[in-house]
MMTF fields as JSON, N, C-alpha, C and O atoms, coordinates in Angstrom:
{
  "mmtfVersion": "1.0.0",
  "mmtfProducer": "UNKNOWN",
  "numBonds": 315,
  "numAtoms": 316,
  "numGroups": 79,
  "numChains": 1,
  "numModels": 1,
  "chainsPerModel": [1],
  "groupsPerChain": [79],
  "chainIdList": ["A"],
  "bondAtomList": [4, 2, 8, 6, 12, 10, 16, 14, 20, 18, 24, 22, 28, 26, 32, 30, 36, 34, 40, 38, 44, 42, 48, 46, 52, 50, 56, 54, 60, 58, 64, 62, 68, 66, 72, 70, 76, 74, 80, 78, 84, 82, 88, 86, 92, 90, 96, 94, 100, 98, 104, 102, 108, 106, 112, 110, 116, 114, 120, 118, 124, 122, 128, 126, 132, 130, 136, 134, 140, 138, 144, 142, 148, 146, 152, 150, 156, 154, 160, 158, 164, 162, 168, 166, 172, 170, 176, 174, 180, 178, 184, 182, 188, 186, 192, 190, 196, 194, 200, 198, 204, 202, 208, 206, 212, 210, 216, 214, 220, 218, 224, 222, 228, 226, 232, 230, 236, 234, 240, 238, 244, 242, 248, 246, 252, 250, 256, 254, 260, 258, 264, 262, 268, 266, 272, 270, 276, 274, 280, 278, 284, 282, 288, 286, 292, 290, 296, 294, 300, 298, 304, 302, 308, 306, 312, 310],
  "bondOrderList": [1, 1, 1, 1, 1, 1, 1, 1, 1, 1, 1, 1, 1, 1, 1, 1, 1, 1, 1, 1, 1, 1, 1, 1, 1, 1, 1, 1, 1, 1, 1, 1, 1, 1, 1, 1, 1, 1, 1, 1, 1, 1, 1, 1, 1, 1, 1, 1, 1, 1, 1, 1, 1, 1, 1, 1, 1, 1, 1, 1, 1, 1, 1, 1, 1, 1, 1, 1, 1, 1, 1, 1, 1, 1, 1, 1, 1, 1],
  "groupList": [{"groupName": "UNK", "atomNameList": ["N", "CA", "C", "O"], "elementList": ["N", "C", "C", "O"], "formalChargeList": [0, 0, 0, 0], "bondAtomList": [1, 0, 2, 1, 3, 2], "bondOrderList": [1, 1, 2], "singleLetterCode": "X", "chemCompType": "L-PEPTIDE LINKING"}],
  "groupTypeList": [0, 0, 0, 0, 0, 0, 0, 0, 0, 0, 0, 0, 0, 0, 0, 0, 0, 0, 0, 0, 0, 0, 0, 0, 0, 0, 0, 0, 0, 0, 0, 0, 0, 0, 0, 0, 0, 0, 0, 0, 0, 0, 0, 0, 0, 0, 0, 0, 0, 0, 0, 0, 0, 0, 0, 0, 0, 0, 0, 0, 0, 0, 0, 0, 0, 0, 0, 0, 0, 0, 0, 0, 0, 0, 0, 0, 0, 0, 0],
  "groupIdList": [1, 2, 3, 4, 5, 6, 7, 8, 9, 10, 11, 12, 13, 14, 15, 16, 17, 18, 19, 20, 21, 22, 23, 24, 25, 26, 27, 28, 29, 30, 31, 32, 33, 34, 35, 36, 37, 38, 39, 40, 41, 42, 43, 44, 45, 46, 47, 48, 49, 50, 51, 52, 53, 54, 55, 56, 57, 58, 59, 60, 61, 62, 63, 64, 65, 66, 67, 68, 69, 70, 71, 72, 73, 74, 75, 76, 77, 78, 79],
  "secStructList": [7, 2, 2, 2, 2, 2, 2, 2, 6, 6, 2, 2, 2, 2, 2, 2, 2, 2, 2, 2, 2, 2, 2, 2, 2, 2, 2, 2, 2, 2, 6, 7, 7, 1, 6, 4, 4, 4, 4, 4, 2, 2, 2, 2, 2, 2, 2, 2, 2, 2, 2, 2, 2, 2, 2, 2, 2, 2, 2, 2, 2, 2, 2, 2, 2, 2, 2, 2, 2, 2, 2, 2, 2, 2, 2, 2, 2, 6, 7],
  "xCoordList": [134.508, 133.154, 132.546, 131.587, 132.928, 131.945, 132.822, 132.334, 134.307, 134.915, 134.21, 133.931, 134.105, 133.461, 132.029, 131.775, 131.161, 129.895, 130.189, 129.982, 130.699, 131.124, 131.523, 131.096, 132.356, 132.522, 131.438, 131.11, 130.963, 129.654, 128.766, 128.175, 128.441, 127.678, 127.502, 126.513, 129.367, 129.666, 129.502, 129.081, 129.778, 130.044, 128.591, 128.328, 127.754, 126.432, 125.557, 124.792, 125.893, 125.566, 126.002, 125.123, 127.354, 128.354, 127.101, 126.387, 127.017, 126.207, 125.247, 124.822, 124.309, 123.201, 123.109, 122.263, 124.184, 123.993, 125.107, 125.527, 125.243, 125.828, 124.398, 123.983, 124.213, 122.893, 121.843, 121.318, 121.433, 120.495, 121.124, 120.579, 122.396, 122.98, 122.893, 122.076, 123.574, 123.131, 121.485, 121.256, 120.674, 119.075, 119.262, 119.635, 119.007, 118.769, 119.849, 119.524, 121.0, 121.359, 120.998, 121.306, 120.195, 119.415, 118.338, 118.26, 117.244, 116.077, 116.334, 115.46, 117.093, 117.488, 117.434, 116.803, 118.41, 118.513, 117.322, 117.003, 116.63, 115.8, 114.292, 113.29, 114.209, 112.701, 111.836, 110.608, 112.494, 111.885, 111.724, 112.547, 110.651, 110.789, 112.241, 113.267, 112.037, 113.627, 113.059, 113.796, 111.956, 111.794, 111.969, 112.637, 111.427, 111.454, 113.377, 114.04, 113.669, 114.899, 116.137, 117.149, 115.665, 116.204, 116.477, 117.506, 115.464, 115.377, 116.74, 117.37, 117.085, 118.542, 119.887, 120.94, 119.558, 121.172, 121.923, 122.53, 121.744, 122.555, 123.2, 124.429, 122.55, 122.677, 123.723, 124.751, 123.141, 123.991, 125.537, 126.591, 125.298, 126.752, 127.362, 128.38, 126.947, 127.912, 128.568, 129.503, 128.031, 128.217, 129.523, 130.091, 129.703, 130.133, 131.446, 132.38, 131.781, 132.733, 133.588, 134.815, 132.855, 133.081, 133.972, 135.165, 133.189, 133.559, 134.973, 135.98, 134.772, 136.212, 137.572, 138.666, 137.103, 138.423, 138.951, 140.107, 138.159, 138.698, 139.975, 141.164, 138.864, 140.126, 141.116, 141.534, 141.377, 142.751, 143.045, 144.09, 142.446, 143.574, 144.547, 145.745, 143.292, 144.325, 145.364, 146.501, 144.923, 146.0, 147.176, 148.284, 146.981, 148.208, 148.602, 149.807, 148.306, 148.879, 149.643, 150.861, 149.292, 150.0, 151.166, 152.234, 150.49, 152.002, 153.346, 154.473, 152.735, 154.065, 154.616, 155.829, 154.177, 153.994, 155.489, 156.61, 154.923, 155.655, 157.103, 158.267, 156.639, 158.256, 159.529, 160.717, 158.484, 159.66, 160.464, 161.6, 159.484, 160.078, 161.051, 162.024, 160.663, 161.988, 162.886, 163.895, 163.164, 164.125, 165.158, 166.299, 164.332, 164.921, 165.88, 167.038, 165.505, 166.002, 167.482, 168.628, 166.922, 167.967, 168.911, 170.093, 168.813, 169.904, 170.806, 171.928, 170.151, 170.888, 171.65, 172.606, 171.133, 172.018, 173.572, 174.574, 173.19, 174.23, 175.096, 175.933, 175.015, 175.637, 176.854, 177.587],
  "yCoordList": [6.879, 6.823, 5.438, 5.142, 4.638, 3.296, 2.366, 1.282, 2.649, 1.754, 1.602, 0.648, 2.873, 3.111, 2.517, 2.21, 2.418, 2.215, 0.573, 0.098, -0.14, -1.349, -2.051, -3.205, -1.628, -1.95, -2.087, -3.045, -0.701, -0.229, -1.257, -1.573, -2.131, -2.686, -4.226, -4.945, -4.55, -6.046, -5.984, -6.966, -5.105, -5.252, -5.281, -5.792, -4.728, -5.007, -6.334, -6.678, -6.889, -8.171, -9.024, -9.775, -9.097, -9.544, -9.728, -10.726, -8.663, -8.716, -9.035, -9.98, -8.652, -9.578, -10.691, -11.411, -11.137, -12.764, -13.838, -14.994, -12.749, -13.191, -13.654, -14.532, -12.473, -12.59, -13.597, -14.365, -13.693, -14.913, -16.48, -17.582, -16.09, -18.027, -17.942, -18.698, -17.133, -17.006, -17.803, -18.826, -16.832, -16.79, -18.41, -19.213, -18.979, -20.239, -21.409, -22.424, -20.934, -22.313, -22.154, -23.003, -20.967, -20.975, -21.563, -22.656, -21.286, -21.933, -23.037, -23.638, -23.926, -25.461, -26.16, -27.184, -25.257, -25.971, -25.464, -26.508, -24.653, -24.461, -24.587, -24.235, -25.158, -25.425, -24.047, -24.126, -22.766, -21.96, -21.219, -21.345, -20.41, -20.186, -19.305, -19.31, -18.712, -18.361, -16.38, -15.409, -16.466, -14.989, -14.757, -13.831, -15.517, -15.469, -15.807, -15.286, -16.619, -16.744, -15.299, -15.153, -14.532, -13.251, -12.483, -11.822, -12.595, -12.17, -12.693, -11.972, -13.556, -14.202, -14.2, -14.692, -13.334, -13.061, -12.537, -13.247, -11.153, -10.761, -11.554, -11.57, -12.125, -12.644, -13.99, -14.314, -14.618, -15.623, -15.191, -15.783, -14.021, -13.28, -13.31, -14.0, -12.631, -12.459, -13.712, -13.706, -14.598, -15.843, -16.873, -17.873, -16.317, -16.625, -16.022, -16.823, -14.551, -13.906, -14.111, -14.057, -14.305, -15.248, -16.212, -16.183, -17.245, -18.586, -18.35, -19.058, -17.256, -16.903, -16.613, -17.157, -15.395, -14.763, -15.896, -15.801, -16.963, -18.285, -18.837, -19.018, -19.031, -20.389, -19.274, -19.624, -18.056, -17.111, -17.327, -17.946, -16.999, -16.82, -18.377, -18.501, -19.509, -21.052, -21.152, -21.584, -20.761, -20.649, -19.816, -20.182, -18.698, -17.932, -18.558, -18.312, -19.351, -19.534, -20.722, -20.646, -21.713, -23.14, -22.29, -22.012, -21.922, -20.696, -20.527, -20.961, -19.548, -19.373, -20.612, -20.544, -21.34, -22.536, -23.313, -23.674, -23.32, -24.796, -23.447, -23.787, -22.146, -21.295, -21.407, -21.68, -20.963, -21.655, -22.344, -22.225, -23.733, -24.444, -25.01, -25.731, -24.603, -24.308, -23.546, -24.245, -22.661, -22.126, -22.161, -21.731, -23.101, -24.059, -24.896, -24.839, -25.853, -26.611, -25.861, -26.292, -24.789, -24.214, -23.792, -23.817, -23.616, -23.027, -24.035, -23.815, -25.399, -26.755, -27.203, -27.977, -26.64, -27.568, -26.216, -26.392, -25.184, -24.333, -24.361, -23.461, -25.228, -25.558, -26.32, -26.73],
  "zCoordList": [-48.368, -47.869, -48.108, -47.395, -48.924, -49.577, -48.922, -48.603, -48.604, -47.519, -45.952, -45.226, -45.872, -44.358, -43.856, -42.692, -44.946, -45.319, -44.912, -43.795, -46.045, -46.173, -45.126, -45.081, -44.097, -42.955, -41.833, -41.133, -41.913, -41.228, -41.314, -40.282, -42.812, -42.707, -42.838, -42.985, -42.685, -42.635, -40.747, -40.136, -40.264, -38.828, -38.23, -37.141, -38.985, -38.426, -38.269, -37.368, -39.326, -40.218, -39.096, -38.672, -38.413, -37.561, -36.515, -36.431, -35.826, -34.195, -34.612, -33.948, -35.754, -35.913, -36.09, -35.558, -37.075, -37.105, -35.828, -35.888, -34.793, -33.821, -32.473, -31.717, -32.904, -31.361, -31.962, -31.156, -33.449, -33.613, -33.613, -33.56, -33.688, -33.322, -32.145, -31.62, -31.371, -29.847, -29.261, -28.617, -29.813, -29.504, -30.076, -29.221, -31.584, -31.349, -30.525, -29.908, -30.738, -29.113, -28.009, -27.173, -27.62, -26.399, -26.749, -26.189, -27.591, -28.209, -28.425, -27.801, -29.003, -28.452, -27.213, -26.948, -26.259, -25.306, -24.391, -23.822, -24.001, -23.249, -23.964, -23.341, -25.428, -25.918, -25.914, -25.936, -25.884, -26.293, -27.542, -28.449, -27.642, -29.272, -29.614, -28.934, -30.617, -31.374, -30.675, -30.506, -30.512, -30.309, -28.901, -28.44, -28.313, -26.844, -26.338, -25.441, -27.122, -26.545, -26.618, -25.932, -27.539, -27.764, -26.441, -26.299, -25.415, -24.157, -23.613, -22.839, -23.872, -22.617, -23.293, -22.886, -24.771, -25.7, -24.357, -23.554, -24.302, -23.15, -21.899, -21.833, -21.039, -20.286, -20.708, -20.115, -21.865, -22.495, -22.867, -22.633, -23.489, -24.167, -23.004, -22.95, -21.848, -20.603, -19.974, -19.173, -20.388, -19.602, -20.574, -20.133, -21.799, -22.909, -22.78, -22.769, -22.661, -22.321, -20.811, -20.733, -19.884, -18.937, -19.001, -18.703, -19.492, -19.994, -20.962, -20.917, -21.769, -22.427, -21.693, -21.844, -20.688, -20.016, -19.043, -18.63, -18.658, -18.086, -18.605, -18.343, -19.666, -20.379, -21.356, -22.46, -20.834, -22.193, -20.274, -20.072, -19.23, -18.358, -17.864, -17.609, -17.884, -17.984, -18.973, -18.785, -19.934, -21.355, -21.142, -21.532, -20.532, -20.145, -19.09, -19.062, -18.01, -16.51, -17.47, -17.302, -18.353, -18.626, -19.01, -18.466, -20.333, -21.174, -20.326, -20.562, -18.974, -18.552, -17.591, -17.395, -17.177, -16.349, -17.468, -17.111, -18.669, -19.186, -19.727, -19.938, -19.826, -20.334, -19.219, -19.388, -17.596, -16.625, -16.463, -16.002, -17.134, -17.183, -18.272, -18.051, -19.354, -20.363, -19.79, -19.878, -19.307, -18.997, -18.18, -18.352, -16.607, -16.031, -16.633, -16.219, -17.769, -18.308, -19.221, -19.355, -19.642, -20.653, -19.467, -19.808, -18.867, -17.218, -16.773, -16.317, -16.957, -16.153, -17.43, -17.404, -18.546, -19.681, -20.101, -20.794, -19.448, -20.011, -18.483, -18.414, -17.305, -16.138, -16.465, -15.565]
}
């Protein structure tokens, strides 16, 4: 039970102190206050995750891009 708790309440800590770094690098860059910027977490998060599944899918296209091409190579040297 005090494991479960413990988790419960590191993971909370998590999204909270996720959405207020969020809120102030929006409040930076757009000069709004830290409360008002709370309004565009969401919108920001989405744009963030976005921005993520991009660059894991470039990262996977190079990945297999440069294994081809190892393997190519391992093919011509066992010729």
């Amino acid at each position: 039970m005090g494991t479960l708790r413990s988790v419960l309440l590191l993971t909370t800590g998590a999204v909270i102190g996720g959405a207020v770094f969020i809120a102030y690098r929006v409040s930076q860059e757009t000069g709004k206050p830290l409360l008002e910027a709370f309004a565009d977490v969401p919108g920001e998060m989405q744009r963030l995750t976005e921005d993520l599944k991009e660059r894991v899918c470039a990262a996977i296209e190079r990945g297999r891009e440069v294994y081809l091409q190892k393997q190519e190579e391992i093919d011509e040297q066992l010729r």
